[in-house]
Backbone bond lengths (Angstrom), bond angles and torsions (degrees), N, CA, C in turn:
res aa  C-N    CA-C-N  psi(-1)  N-CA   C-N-CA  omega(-1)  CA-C   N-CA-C  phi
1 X - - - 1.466 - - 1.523 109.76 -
2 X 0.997 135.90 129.22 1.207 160.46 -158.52 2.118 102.72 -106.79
3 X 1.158 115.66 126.90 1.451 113.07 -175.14 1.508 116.24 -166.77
4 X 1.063 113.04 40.46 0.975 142.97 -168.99 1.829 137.64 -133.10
5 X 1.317 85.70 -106.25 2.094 91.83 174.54 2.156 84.02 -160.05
6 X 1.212 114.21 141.34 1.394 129.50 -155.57 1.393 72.69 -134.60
7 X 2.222 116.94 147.60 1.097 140.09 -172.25 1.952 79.97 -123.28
8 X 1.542 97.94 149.16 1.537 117.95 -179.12 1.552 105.11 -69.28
9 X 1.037 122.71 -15.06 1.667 120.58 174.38 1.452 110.01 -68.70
10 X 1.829 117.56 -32.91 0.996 119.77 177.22 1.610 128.53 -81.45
11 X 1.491 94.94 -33.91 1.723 93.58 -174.35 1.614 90.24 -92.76
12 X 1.083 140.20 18.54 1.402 133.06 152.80 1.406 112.74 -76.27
13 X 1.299 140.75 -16.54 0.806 130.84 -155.18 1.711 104.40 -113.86
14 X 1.968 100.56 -17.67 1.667 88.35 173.99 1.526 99.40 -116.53
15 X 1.365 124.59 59.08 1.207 122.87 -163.23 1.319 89.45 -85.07
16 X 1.364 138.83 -9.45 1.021 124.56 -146.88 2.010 104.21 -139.35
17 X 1.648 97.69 12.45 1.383 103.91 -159.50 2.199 88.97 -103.72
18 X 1.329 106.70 153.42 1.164 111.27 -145.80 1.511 84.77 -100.47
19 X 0.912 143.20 1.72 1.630 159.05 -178.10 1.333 100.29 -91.34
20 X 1.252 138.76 -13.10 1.562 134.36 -148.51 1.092 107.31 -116.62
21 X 1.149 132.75 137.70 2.024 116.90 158.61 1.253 107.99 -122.51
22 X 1.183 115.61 136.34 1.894 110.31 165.91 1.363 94.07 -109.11
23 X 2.069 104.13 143.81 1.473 112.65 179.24 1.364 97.38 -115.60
24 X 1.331 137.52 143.93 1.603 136.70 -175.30 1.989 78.85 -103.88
25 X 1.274 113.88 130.24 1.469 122.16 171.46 1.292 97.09 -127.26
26 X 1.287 144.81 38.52 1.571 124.37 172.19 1.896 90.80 -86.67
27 X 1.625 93.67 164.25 1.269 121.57 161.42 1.450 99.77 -165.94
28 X 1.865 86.03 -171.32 1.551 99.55 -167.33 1.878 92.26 -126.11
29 X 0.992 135.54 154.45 1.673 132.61 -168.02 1.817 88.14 -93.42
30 X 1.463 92.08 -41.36 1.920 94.34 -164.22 1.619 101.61 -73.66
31 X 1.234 121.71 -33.45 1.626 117.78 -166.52 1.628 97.25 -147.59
32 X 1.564 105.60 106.57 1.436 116.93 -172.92 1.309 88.81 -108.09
33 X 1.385 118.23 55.76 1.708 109.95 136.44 1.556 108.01 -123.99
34 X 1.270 101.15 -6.59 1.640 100.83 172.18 1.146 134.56 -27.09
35 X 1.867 94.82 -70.18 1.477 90.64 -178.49 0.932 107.44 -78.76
36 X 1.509 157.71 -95.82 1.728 143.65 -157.06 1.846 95.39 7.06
37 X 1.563 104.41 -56.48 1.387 95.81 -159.07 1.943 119.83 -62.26
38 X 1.289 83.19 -37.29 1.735 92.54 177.12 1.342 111.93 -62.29
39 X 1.626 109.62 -37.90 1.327 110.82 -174.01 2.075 99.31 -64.09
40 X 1.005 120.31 -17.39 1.589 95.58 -159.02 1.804 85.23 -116.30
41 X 1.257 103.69 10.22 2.053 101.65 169.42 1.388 98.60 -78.72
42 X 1.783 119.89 -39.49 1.324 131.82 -166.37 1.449 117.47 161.45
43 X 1.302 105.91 124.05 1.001 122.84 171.35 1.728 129.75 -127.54
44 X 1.682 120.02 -172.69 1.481 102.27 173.75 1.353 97.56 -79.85
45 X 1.689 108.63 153.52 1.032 109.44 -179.67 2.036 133.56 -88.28
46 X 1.076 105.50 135.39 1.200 121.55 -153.16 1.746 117.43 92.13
47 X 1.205 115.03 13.44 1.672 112.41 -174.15 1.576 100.97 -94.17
48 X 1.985 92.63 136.32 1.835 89.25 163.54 0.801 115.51 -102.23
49 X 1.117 117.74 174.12 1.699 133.27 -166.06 1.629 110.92 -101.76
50 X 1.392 119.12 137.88 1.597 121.68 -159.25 1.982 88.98 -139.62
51 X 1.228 111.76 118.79 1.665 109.94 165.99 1.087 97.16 -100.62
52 X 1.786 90.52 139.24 1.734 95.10 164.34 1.470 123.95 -56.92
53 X 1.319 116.03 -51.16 1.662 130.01 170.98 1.262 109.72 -4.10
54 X 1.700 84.38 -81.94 1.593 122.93 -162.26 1.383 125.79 -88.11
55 X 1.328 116.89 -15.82 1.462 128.70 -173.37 1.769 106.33 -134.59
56 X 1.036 96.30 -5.03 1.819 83.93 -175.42 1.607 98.71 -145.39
57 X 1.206 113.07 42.93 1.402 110.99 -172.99 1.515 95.69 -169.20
58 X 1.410 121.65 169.36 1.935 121.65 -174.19 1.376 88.35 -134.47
59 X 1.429 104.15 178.57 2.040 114.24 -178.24 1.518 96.66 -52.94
60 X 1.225 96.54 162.73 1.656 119.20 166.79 1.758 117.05 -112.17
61 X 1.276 108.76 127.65 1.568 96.19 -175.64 1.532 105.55 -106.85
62 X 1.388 126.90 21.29 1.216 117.01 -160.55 1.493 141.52 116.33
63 X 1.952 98.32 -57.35 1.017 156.15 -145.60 2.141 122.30 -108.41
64 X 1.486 87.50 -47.35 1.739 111.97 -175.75 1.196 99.82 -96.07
65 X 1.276 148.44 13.02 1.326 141.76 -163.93 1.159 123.58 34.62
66 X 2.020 130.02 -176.28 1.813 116.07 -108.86 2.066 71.99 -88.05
67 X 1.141 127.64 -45.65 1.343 138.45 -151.76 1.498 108.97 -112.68
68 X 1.532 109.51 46.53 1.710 100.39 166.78 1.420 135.34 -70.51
69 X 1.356 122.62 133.30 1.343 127.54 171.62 1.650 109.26 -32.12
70 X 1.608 99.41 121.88 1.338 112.64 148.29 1.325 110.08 -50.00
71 X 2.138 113.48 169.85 0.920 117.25 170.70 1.627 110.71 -61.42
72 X 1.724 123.52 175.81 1.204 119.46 166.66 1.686 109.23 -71.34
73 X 1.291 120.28 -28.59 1.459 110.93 -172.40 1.683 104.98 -88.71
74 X 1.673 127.92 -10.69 1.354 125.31 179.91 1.724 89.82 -83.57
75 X 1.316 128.68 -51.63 1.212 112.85 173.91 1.322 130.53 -32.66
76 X 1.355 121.27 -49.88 1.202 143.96 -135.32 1.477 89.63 -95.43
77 X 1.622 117.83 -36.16 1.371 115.38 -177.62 1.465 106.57 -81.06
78 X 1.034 132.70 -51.01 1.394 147.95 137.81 1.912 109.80 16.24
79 X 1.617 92.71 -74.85 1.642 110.91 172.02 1.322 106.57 -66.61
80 X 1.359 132.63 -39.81 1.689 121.07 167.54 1.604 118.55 -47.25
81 X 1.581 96.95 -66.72 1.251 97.12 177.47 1.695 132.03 -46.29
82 X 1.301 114.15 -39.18 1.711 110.11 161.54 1.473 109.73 -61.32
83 X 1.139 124.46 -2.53 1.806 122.84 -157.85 1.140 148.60 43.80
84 X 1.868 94.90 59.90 1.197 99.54 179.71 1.558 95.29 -116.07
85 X 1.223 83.28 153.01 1.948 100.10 174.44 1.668 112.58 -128.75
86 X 1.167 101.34 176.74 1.811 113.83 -174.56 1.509 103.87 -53.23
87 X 1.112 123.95 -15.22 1.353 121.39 -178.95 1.738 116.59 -114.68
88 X 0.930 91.20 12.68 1.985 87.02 179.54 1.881 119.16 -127.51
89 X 1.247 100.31 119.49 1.215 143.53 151.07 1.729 110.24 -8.68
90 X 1.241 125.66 84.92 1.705 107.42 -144.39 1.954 79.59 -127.70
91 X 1.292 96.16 125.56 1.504 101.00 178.94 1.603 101.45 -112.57
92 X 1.395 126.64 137.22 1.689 121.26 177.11 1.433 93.52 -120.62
93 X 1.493 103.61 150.60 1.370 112.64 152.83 1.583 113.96 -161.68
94 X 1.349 104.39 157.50 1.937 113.43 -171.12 2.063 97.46 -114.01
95 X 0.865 105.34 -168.16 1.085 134.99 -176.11 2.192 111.11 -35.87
96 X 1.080 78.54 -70.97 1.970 97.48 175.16 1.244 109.27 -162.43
97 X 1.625 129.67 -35.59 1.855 103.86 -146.98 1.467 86.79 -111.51
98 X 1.676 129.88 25.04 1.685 129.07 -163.15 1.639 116.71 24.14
99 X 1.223 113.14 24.58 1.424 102.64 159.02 0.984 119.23 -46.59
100 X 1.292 147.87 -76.37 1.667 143.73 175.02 1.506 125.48 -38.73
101 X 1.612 101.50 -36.52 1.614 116.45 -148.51 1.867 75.85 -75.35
102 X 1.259 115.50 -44.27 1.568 109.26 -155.57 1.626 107.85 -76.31
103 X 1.215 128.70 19.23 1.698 142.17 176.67 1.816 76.60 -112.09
104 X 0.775 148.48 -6.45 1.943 120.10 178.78 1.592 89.73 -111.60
105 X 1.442 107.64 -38.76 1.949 96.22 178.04 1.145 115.24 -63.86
106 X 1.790 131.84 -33.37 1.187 117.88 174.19 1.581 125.75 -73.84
107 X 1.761 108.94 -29.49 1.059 99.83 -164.49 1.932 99.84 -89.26
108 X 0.918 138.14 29.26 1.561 153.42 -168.28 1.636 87.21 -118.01
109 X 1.595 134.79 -79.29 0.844 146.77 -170.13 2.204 99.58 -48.45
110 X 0.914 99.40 -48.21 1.761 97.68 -177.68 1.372 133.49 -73.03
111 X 1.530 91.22 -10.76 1.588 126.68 159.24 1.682 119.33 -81.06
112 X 1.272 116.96 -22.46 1.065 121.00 -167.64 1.259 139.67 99.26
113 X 1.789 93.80 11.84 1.851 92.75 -175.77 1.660 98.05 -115.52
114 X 1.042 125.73 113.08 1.955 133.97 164.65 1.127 106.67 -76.80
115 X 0.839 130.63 -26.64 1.910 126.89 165.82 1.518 96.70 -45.93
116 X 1.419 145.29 49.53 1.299 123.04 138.27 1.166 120.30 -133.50
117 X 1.488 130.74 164.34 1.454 161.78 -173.38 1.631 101.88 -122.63
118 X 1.365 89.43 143.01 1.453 110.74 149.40 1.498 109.09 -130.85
119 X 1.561 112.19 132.78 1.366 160.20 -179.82 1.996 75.21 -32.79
120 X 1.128 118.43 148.81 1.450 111.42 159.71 1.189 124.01 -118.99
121 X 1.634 141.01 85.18 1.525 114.52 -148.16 1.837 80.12 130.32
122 X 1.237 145.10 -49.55 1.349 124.64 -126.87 1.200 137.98 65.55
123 X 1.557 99.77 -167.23 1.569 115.50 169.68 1.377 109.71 -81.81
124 X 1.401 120.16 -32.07 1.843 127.02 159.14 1.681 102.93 -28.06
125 X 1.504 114.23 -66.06 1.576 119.97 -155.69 1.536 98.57 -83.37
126 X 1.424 126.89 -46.72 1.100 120.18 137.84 1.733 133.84 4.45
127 X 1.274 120.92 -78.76 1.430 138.17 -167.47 1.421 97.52 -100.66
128 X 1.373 129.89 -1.20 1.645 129.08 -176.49 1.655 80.34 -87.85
129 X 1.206 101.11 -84.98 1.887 100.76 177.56 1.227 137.30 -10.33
130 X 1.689 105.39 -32.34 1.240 114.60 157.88 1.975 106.63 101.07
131 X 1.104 88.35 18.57 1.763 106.94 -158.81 2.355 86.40 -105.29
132 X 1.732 88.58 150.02 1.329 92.16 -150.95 1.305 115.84 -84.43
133 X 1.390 127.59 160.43 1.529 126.27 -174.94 2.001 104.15 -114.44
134 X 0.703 93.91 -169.93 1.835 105.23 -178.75 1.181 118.17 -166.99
135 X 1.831 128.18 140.81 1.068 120.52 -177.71 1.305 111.72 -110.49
136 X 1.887 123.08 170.92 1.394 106.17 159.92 1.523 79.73 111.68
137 X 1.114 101.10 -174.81 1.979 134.54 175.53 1.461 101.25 -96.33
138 X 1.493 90.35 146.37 1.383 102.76 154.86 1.853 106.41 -146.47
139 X 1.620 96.00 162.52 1.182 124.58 -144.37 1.961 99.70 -111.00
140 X 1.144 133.32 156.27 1.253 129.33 179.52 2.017 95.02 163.09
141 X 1.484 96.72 165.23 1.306 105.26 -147.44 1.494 95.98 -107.03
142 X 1.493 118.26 146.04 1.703 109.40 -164.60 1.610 103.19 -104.00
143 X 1.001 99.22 141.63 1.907 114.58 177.09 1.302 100.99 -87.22
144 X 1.645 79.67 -166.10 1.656 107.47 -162.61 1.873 82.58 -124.13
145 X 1.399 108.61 117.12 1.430 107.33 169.27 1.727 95.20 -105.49
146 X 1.965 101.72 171.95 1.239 91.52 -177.77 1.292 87.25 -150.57
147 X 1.127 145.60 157.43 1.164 156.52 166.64 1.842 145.19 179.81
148 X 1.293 129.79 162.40 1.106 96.72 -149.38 1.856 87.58 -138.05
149 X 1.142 124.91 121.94 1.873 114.93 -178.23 1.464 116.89 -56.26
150 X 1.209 110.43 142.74 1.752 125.11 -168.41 1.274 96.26 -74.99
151 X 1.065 122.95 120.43 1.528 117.08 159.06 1.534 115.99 -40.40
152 X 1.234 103.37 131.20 1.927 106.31 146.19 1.408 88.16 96.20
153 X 1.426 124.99 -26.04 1.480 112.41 -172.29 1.216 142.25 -50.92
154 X 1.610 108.80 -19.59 1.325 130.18 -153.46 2.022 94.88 -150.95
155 X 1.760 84.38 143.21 1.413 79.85 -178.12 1.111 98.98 -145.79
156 X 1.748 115.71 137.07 1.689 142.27 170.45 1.615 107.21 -24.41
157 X 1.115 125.20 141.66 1.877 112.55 132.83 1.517 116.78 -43.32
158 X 1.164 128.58 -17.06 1.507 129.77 -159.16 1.973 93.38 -101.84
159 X 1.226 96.93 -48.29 1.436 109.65 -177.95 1.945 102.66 -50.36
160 X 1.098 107.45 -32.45 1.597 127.58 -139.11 1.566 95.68 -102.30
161 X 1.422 125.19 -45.88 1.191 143.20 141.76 1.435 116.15 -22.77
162 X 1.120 128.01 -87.66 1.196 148.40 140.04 1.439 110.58 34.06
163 X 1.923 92.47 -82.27 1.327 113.52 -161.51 1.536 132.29 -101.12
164 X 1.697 81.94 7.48 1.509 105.85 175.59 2.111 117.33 -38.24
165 X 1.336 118.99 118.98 1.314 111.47 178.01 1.271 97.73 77.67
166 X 0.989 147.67 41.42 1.675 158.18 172.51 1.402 98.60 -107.91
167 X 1.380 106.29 116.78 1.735 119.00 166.88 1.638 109.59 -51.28
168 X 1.868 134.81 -39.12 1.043 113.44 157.64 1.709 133.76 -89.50
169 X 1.008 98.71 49.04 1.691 97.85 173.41 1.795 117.29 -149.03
170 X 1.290 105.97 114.25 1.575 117.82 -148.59 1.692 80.37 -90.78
171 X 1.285 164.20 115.01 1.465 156.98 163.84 1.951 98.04 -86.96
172 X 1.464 107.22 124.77 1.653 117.74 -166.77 1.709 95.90 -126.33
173 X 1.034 123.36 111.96 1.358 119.87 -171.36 1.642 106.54 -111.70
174 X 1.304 120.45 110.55 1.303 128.77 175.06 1.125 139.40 -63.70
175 X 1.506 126.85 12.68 1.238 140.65 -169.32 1.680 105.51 -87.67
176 X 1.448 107.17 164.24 1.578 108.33 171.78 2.138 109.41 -61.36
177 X 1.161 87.94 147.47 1.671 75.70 174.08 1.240 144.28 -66.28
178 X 1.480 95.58 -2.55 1.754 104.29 176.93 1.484 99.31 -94.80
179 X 1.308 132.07 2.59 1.445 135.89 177.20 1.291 96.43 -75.95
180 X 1.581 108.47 -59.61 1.142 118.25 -147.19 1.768 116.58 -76.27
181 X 1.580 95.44 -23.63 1.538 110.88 -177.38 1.583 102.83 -89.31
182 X 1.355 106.01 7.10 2.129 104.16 178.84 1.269 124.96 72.38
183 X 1.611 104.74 23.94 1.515 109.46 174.60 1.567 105.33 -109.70
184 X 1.206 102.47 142.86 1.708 100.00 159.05 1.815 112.15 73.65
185 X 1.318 101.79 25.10 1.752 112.94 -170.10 1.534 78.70 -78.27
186 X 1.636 113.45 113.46 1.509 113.40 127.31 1.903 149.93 -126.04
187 X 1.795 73.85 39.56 1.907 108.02 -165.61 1.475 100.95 -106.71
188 X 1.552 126.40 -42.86 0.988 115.87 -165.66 2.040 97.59 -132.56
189 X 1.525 101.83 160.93 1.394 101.49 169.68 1.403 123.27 -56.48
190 X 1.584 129.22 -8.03 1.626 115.59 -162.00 1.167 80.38 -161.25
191 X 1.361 105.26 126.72 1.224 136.69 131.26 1.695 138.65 -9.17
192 X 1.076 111.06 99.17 2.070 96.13 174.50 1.453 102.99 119.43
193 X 2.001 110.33 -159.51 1.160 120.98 -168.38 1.378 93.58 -163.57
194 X 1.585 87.17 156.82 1.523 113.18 -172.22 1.657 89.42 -52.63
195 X 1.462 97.50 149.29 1.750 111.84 178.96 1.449 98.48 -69.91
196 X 1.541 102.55 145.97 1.804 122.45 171.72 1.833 107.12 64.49
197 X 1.265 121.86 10.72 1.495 135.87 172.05 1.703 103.49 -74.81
198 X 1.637 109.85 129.85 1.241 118.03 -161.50 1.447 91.27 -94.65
199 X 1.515 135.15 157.90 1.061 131.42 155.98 1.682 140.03 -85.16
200 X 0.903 144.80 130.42 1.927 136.89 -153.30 1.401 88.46 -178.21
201 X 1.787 100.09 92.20 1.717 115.59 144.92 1.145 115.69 -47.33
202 X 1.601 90.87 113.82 2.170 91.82 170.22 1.531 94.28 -70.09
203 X 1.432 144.08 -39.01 2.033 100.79 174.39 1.398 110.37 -55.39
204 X 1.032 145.73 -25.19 1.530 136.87 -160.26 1.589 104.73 -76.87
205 X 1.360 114.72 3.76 1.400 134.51 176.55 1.686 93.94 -69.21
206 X 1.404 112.71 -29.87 1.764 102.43 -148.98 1.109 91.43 -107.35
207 X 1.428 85.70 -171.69 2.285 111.42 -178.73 1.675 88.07 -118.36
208 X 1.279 107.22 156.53 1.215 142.73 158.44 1.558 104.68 -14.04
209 X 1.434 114.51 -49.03 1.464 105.21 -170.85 1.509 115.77 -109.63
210 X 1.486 118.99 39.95 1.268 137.97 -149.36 1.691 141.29 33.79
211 X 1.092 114.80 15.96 1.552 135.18 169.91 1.378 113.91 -93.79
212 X 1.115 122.60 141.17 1.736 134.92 -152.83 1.444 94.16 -64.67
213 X 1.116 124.67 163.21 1.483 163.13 135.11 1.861 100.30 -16.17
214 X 0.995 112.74 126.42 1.826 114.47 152.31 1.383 112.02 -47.07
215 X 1.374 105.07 132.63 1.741 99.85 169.55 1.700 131.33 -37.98
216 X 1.088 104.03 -27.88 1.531 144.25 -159.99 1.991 98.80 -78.85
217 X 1.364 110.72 -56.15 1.447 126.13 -162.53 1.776 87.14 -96.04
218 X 0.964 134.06 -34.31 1.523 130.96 176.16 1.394 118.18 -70.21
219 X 1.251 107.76 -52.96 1.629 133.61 166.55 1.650 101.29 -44.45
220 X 1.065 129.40 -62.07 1.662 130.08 171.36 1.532 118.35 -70.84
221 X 1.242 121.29 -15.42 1.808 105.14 -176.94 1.636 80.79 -116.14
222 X 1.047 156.70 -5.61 1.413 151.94 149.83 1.910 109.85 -64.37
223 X 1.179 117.84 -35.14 1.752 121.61 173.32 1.174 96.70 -75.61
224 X 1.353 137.32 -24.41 1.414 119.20 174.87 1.662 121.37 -79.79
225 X 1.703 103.54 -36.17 1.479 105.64 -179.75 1.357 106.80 -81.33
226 X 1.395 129.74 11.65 1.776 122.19 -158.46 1.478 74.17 -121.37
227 X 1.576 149.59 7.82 1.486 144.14 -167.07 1.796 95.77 0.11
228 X 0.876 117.52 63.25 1.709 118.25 152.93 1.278 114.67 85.19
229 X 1.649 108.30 -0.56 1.480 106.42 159.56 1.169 147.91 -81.27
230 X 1.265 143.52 132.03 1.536 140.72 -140.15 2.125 101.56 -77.67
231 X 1.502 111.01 131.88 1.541 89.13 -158.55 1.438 96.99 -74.88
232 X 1.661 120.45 33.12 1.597 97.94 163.73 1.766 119.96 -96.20
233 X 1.429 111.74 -1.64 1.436 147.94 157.92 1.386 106.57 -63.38
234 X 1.119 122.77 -21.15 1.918 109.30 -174.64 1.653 106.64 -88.21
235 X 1.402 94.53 168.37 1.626 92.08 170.59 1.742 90.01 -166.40
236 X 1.142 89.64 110.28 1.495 109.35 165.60 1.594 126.11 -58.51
237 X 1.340 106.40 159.17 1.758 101.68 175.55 1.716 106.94 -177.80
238 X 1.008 104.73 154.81 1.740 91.76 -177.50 2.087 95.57 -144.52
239 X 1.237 114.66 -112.87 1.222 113.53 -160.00 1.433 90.56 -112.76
240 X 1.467 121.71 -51.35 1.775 123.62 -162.41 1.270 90.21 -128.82
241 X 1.827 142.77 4.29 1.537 111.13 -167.30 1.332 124.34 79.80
242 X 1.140 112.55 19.51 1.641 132.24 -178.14 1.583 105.64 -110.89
243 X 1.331 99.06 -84.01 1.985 97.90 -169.37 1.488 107.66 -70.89
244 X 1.490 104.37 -22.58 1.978 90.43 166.77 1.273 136.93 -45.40
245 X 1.509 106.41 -29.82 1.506 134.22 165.36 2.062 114.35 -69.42
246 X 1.253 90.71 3.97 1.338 96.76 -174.01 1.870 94.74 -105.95
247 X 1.107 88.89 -34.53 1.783 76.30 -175.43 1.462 111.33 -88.84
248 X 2.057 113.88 -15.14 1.279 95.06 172.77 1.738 132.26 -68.18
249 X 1.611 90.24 -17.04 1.853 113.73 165.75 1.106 108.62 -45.91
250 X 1.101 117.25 -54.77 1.676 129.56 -154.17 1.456 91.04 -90.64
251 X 0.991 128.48 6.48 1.601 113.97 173.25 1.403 109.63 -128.69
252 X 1.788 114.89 3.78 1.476 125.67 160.21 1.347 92.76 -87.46
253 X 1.701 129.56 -50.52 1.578 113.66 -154.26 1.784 99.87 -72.75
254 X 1.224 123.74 -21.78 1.612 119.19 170.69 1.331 107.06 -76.98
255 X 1.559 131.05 6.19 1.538 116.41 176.24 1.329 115.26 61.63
256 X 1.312 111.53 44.76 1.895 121.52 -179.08 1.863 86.80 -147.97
257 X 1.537 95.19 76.81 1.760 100.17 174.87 1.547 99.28 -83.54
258 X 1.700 120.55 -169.59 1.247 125.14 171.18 1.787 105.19 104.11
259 X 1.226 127.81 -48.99 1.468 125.74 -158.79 2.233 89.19 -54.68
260 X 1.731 99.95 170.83 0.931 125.41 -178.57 1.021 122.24 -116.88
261 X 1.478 143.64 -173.64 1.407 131.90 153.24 1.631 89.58 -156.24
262 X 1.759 83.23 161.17 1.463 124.68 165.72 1.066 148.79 -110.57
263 X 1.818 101.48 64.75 1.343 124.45 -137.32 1.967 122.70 -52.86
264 X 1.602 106.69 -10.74 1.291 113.57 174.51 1.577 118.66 -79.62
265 X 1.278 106.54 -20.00 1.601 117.68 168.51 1.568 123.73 43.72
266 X 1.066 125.93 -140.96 1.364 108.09 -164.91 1.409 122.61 -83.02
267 X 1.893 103.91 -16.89 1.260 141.01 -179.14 1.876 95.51 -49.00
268 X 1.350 99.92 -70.26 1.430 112.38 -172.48 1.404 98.51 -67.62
269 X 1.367 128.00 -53.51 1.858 123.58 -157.57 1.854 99.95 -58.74
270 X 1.455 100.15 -37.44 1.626 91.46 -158.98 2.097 95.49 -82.23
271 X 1.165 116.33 -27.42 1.410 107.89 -166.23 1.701 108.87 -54.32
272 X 1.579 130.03 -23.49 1.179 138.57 166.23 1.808 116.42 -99.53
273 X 1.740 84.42 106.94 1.487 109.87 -171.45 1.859 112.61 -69.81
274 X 0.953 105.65 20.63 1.505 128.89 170.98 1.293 109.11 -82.79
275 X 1.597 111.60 -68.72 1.464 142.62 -146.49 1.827 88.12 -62.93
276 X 1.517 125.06 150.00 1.119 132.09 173.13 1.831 113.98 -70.60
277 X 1.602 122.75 166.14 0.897 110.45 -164.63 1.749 96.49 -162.23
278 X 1.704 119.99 134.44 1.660 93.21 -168.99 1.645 78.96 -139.13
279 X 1.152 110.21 166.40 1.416 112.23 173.50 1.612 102.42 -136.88
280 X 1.499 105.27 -171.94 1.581 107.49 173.82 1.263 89.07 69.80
281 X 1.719 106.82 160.74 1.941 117.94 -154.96 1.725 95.57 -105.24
């Protein structure tokens, strides 16, 4: 079982095994018809296509921020419909840096299925390899997924509220740092980050040629941002609940499992002019 980040030598080899699913998750934040479109210029072959929007995200009231969690049972139908079931092997991947791909590994994993990978590298490392793409649609038959949410995994704005200035709760915010320091916001209405929120670029996750960090080199610049807290104390968050899921990867591939997230993120924290707000690094 694979639960982690999967190298293209490997999912080449069950491209063809009926246990397997590949999900194409790229998009674009500015123009969400992109990906569908890239996906049907070329993709891996036999992979379906999953939008964040529409497939990895529920309505927006305003209120839940840009990418709120579906229900657990719209999810769950969601994962049928691509066809995956309790028993299959579900590999995702986006573009190169798995920003997207790692919102279908977490939300699979919070459901209860660890049978997944993300592609490491993309469809970039992918098509560098020289390994083949396909255009057009493809067709495959939809299951019955089943699953049930992990307790504790995920935490409210209200939850988050709460525990604000709490000796156990480390808050790691994944945005670029000029997001995070309240300069240059042109994603969300306000400026900044939840007060006492540490900063950790989900790219600073990668190497040079966009594939994650050695366990080894993650494991050490992650002991510095966790300043001595146990990662079952963290709780991740980024802009929509997307790349936060990128650093909880990067803190499975260093073997420091346990952190949480707060999948409404700054999207949801800042839309209530109540909620506290700090800027500057």
């Amino acid at each position: 079982m694979h639960t982690t980040l999967i190298d293209p030598a490997t999912l080449a080899a069950h491209l063809e095994d009926p246990a397997w699913v590949v999900v194409d998750c790229r998009y674009d934040l500015a123009d969400e018809t992109k990906g569908p479109l890239q996906y049907r210029e070329g993709h891996i072959p036999g992979a379906r296509y999953a939008h964040l929007g529409h497939d990895l995200a529920g309505p927006r009231t305003g209120t839940n921020g840009r990418h709120p969690l579906a229900s657990p049972e719209e999810i769950a139908a969601r994962f049928g419909a691509l066809g995956i079931t309790r028993g299959t092997q579900v590999v995702a991947y986006d573009a190169d840096t798995s920003m997207y791909a790692v919102r279908l590994w977490w939300m699979l994993r919070w459901l209860g299925h660890d049978a997944v990978a993300v592609l490491d590298g993309g469809l970039a490392r992918w098509a560098a390899d020289g390994r083949p793409v396909r255009d057009g649609e493809e067709s495959w038959a939809p299951a019955a997924f089943t699953g049930q949410p992990r307790e504790g995994w995920r935490l409210t704005a209200a939850d988050v509220a709460a525990r604000l200035g709490a000796a156990d709760m480390r808050l790691v915010d994944a945005r670029s740092p000029e997001r995070y320091r309240g300069e240059n916001e042109t994603i969300d209405p306000v400026g900044g980050h939840i007060p006492g929120a540490a900063n950790r670029y989900y790219l600073d996750n990668l190497a040079g040629d966009k594939t994650f960090k050695s366990p080894e080199v993650l494991r050490a610049e992650w002991t510095e941002v966790l300043a001595g807290r146990d990662p079952k104390d963290v709780v991740m968050y980024c802009g929509s609940g997307v790349t936060a899921c990128h650093n909880l990867l990067a803190l499975e591939h260093a073997g420091l499992p346990g952190a949480r997230i707060f999948p409404g993120s700054w999207s949801e924290w800042c839309a209530d002019p109540s909620r506290p707000v700090e800027t500057g690094g």
